[in-house]
C-alpha positions as CSV (number, residue, x, y, z in Angstrom):
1,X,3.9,-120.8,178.7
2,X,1.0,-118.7,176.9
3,X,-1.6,-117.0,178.9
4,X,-5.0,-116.9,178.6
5,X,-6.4,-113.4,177.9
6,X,-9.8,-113.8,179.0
7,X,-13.1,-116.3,178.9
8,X,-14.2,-116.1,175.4
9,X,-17.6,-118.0,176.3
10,X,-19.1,-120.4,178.6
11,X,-21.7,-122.9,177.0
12,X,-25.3,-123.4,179.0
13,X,-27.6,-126.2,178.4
14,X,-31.6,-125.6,178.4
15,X,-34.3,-127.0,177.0
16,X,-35.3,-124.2,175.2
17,X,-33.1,-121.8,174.0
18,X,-35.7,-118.8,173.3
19,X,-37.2,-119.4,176.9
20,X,-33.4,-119.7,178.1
21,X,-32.9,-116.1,176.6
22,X,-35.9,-114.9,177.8
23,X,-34.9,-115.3,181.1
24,X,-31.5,-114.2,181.4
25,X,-32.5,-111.2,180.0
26,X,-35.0,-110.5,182.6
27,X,-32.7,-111.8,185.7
28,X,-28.9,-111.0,184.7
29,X,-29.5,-108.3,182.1
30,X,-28.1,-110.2,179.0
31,X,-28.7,-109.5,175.6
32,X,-28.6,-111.3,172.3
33,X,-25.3,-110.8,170.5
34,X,-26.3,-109.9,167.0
35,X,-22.6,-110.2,165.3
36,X,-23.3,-114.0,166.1
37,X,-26.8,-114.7,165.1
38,X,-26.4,-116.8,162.1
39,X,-25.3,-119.4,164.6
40,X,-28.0,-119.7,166.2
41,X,-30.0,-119.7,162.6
42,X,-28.3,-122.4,161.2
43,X,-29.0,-124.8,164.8
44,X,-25.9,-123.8,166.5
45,X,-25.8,-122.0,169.8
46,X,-27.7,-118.5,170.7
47,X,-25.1,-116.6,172.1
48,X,-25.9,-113.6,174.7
49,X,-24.0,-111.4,176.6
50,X,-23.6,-109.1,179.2
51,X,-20.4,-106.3,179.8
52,X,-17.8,-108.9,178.6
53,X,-19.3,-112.4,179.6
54,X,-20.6,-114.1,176.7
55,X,-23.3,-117.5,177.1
56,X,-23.7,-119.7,173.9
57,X,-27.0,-121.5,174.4
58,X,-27.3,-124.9,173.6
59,X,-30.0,-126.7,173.3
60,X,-30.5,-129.9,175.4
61,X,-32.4,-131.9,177.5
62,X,-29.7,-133.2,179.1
63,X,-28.7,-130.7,183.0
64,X,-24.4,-130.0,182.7
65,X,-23.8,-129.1,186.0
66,X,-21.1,-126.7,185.6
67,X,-21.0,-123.5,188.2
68,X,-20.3,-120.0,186.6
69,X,-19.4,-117.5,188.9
70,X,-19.7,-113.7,188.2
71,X,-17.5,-111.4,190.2
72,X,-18.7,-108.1,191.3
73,X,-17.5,-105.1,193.8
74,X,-19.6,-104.9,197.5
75,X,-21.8,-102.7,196.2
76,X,-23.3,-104.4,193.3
77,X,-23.2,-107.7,195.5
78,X,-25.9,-106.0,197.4
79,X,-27.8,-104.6,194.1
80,X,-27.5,-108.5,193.0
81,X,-29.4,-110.1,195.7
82,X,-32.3,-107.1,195.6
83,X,-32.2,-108.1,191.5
84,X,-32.9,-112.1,192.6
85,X,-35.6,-111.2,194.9
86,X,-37.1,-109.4,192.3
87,X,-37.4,-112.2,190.0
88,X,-38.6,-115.2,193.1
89,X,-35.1,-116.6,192.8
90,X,-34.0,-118.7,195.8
91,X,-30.5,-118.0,196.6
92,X,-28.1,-118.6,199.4
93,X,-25.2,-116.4,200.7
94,X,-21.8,-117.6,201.8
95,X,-19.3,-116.0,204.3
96,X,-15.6,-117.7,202.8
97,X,-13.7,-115.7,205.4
98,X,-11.4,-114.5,202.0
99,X,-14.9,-113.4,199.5
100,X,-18.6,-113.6,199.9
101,X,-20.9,-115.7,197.4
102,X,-24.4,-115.8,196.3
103,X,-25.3,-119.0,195.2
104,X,-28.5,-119.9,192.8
105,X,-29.4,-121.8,189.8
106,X,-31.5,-120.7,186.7
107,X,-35.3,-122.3,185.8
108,X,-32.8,-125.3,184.3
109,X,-31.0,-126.1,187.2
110,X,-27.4,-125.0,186.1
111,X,-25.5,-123.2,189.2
112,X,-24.4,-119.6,189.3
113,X,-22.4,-117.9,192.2
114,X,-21.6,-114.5,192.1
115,X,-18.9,-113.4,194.1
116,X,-17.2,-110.6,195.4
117,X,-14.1,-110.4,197.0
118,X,-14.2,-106.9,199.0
119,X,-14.9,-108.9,202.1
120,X,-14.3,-106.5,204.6
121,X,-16.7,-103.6,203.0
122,X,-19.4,-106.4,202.8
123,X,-18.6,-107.7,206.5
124,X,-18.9,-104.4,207.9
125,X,-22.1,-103.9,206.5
126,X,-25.5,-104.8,208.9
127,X,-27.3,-106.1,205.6
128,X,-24.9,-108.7,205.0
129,X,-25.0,-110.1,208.5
């Protein structure tokens, strides 16, 4: 059987793309990828990106609730909920016995969790208890 390599993209739904951009650049640190602008010129999707996680845009006014998680190492889980605070953005926090998550949803309302799976360096931690 062939293997997948990686996730190429994951497609987003907002009202306004531009807006949409706007703030996941100021919350999650993505940026526009230029290679692919002339999508996004001829109607098509605005894609973004940030280290190797791409988001293409779409334009609707139609919610897709489909949760994206992000995993990251115990010490940028910590550096991720000081980074939501920052911005007002309610979250929750998880304890899965195997990973934590932190669970919120951008301005549109699609989910995001970001996880890590370094559970005992978190668990050991007072500021994750």
């Amino acid at each position: 059987m062939p293997k997948l390599e990686k996730i190429d993209h994951i497609h987003i739904y907002a009202p306004d793309r531009l807006r949409a951009e706007e703030w996941y650049k100021d919350v999650l640190g993505f940026t526009r990828v230029e290679s692919l602008e002339r999508w996004f010129l001829e109607g098509g999707p605005l894609t973004i990106e940030n280290g190797g996680v791409h988001i293409a845009l779409f334009e609707s006014d139609t919610l897709v609730n489909t949760t994206v998680a992000f995993s990251v190492s115990a010490k940028n889980y910590e550096e991720w909920k000081v980074q939501l605070n920052s911005h007002d953005i309610d979250f929750t926090e998880s304890d899965h016995a195997l990973s934590w998550s932190i669970y919120f949803r951008d301005p549109y309302g699609n989910p995001y969790e970001i996880t890590s799976y370094e559970y005992e360096e978190i668990s050991k931690c007072s500021a994750y208890k």
